[in-house]
N, C-alpha and C positions, 0 to 999 in steps of 0.2 A: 559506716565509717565516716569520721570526719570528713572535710573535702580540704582540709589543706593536708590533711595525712594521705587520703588519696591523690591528691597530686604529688605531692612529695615522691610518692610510690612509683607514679611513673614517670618521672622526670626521672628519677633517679640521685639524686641531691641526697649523698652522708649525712653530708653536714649540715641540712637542714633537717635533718631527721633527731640529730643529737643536739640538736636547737630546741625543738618538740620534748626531748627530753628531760634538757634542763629543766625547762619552766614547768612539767610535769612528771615527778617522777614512777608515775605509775600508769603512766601514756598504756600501756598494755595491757592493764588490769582488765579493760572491760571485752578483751578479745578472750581471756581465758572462761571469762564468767557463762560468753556463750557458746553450747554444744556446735552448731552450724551458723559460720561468719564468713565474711569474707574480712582476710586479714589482710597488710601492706605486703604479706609475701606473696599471697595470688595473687595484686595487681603486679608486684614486680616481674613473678613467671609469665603472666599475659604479657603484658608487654616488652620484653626480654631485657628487662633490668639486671644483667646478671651481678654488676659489683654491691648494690642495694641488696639484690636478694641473698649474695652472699653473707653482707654484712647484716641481715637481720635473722640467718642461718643459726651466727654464731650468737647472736642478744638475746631470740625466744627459737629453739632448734623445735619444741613443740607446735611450731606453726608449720611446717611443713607437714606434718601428719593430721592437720586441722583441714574440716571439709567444708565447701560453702555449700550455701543455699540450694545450689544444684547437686552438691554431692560427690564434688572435684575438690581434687588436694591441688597443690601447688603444682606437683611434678606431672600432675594430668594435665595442666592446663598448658605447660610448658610444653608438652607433646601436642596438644593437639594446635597447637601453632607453630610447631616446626622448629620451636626453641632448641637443638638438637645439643651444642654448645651447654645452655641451660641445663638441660636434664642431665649431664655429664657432670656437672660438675656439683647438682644434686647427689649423683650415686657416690663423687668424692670424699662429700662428707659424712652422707651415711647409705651405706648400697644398700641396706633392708627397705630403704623407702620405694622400690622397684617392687615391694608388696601390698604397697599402705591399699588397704580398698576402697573404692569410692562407690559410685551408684551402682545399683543391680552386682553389687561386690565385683566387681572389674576393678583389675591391677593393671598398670602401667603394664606390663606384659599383655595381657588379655588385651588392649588396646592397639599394641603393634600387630596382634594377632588380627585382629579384624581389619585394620588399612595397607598392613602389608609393611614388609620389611625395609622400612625409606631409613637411608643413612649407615646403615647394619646396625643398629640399636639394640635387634632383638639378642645379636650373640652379645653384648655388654652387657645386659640384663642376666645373660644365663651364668657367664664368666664370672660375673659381680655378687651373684646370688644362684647357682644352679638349682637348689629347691624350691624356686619361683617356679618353674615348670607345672609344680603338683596343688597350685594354688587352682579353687576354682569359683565362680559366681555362684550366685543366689542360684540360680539355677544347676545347680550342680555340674557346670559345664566348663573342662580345662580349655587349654590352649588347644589342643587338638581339634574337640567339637569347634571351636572359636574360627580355626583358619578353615577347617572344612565348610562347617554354613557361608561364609566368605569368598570359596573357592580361592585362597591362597595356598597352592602350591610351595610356593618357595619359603612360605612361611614351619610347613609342614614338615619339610626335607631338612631343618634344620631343627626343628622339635624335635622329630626321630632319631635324628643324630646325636641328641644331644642326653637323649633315654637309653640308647643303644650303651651310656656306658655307667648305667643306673641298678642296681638293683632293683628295682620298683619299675622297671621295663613295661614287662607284659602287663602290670596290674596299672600302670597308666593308658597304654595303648588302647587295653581294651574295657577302660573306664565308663561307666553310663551316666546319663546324663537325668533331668526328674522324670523326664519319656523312658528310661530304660534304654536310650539309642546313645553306642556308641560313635565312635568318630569316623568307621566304615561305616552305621547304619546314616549316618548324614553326607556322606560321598555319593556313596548309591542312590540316594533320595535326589543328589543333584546332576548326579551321572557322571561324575566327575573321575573319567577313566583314569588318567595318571596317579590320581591321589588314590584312588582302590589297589592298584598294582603295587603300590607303596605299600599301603597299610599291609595287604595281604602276605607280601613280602619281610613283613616288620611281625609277623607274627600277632596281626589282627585276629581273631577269634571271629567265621563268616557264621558260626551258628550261633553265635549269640541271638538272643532275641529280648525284644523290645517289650513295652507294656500291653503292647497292640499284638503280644504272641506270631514276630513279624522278624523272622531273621533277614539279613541285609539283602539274601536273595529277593526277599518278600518283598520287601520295601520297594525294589526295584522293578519287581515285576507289579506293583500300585502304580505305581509310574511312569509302565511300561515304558524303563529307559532302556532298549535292547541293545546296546554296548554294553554297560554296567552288567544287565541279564548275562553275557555271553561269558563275561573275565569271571563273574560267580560262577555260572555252571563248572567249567571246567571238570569237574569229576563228579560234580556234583548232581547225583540223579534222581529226578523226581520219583519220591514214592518210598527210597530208603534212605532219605538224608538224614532224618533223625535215628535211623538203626544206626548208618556207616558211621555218623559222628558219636552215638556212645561207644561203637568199637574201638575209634579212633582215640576216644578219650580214657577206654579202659587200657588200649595197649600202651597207651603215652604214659601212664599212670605205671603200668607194671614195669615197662622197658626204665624209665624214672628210678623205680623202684632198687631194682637189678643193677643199675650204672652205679648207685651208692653204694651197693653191696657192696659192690666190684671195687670200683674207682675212689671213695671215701679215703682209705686208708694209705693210698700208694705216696701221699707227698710225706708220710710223716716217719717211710722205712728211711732206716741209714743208706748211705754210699755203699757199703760191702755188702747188705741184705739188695739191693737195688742190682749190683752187678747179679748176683749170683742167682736171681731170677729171673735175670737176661736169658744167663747159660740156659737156667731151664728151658724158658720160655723157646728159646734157640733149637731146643731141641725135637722139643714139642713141633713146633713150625715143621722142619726138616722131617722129624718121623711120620706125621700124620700125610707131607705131601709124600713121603716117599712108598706108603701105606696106598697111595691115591695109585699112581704110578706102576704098583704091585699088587692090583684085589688079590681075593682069596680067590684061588683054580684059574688065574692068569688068564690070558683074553684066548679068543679065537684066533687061529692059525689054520694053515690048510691050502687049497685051490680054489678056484674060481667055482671048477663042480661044486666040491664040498659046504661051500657058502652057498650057495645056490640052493640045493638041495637041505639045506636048514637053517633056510633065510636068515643067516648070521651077516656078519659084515667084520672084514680085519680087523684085530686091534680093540674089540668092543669085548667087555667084559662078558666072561660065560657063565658070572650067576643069573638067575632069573628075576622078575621086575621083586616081587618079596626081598628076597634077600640079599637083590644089591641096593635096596632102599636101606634097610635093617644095618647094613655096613657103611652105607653113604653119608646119612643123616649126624648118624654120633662122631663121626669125621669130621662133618665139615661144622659141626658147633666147635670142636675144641680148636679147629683149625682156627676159626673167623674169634673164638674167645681168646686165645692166644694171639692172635694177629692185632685186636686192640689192647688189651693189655699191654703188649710191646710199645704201642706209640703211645702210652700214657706213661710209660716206666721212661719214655724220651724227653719228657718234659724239662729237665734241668738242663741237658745238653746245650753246650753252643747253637743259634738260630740256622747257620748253615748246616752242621754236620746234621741237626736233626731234620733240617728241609731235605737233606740228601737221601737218610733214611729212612725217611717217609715215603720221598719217589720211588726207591728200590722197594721196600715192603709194599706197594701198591702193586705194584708189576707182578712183584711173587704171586700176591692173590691172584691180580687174573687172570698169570697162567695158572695155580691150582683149580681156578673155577673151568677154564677151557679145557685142564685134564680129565676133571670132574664129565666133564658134557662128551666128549670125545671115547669116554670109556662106556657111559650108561648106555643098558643094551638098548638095541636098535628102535623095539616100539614103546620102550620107556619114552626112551630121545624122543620120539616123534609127539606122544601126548605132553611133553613138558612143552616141548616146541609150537 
């Protein structure tokens, strides 16, 4: 770059800039010719020329997406000096530039992600552009993997937050990186307990595994980081973690399956089909508890001898463990399938009246379930117990 256009740049002088241009009117020609430059609008962002950098925003707006020698746009360079102002008033004029990528493909986002959330810039970034989130480096590495190698917590809590109202949720949380490690298998690596509690809670994926065939437990136990080891185990038991997790993955899969059956179709009945599957539903409830309430051959009665003498107990149902299972089970599916049906058919309702009847249908179940327990004979009860 010339050196009085470079100075120009950082003094900051318009008017000596459209002096430059009188006398040449093609003063910019040779910044377009080359791929990697450093233009008068990175020295403006370095040095926080903002009315310069504005006004050469508006003359060549192709400079700000233009990368120097290093591999920095404008608005990176504005960040990494704290131009905070600066970078603001880049996203003004065009908030995609909260994308543009510079070295190792890092966006202005992936950069707050690794020093941390100074100014609150990172919610601007998300507000100005939300699908900046799902941008990721050379390394095939979002924001997530970013603030976790970092051990930015607050950086993270506000990721999550900000996926939580994404469709593309789970398929970014538990995104892999060119390792195969997602952004728990880089927590666990650092031992980073608050951030695993999070992810795990966020609906992190703990069996994923890595390239190194190393799910985050694994990782952790390489590292012997025995915090991280302990919030993983939790249920998690050496020797059938890969059976429980295809269980787990098969029953998520069917249960999944079954809610569509079910639940697909309930926002598109009318008002009148909606009421009058209440009724059923209503009645359904009430017959199947009242079914609970009344088995078949009614409970034991008697004295203290007579219980005694055929280890019965009051009040406990007088079929035997067969066929008060045979009676129990297809009860309490229609029960507990009626019971959500109902709070999915609430869905329109006012927010109070269906908060209210949701507390009261909770209560029903658990007295149905406490009916349920109360009536099963005596050494059924005890092996369930």
């Amino acid at each position: 770059m010339d050196q009085s256009f470079r100075t120009i740049s950082r003094t900051g002088y318009v008017s000596e800039l459209y002096k430059l241009i009188q006398r040449d009117g093609n003063v910019f020609r040779r910044f377009d010719e080359v791929e990697f430059i450093e233009t008068p609008l990175h020295v403006a962002a370095d040095e926080g020329c903002i009315g310069f950098a504005m006004e050469m925003m508006k003359l060549k707006p192709s400079f700000a997406r233009k990368l120097n020698q290093q591999g920095l746009s404008p608005i990176h360079l504005a960040l990494e000096k704290g131009h905070k102002e600066m970078v603001l008033r880049f996203l003004q004029m065009d908030k995609d530039l909260v994308r543009v990528t510079g070295k190792n493909g890092e966006t202005p986002l992936h950069y707050i992600c690794k020093v941390g959330n100074h100014d609150s810039l990172l919610e601007t970034f998300l507000k100005a552009c939300p699908d900046c989130i799902r941008d990721i480096t050379t390394e095939n590495r979002s924001g997530l993997h970013i603030a976790a190698e970092n051990k930015r917590l607050d950086v993270l809590k506000i990721l999550i937050r900000m996926l939580k109202k994404r469709d593309y949720y789970r398929e970014e949380v538990n995104r892999k990186d060119e390792d195969g490690n997602t952004a728990l298998h880089i927590a666990a690596r650092n031992n980073q307990t608050q951030m695993l509690k999070l992810l795990l809670s966020s609906k992190a994926d703990k069996y994923a595994t890595n390239q190194s065939d190393l799910t985050t437990l694994g990782v952790a136990e390489q590292h012997n980081n025995r915090e991280s080891i302990r919030i993983l185990r939790g249920r998690f038991i050496p020797g059938v973690s890969n059976i429980k997790s295809k269980w787990e993955k098969q029953i998520a899969k069917y249960v999944e399956k079954v809610s569509s059956i079910i639940f697909d179709d309930l926002d598109n009945i009318s008002s009148d089909d909606r009421n009058a599957l209440l009724v059923v539903l209503g009645l359904l409830l009430t017959g199947t508890y009242q079914a609970t309430l009344s088995p078949p051959g009614g409970v034991w009665q008697g004295d203290n001898t007579e219980w005694s003498k055929r280890s019965k107990v009051l009040g406990r149902s007088v079929l035997d463990q067969p066929s008060f299972l045979i009676f129990y089970i297809p009860t309490y599916v229609v029960f507990m399938v009626t019971f959500f049906l109902t709070l999915a058919l609430l869905k329109p309702f006012p927010q109070g009246f269906k908060k209210t009847i949701q507390v009261l249908l909770s209560f029903f179940a658990i007295c149905f379930d406490q009916s349920v327990s109360f009536l099963t004979p005596t050494n059924l009860h005890l092996k369930l117990c």
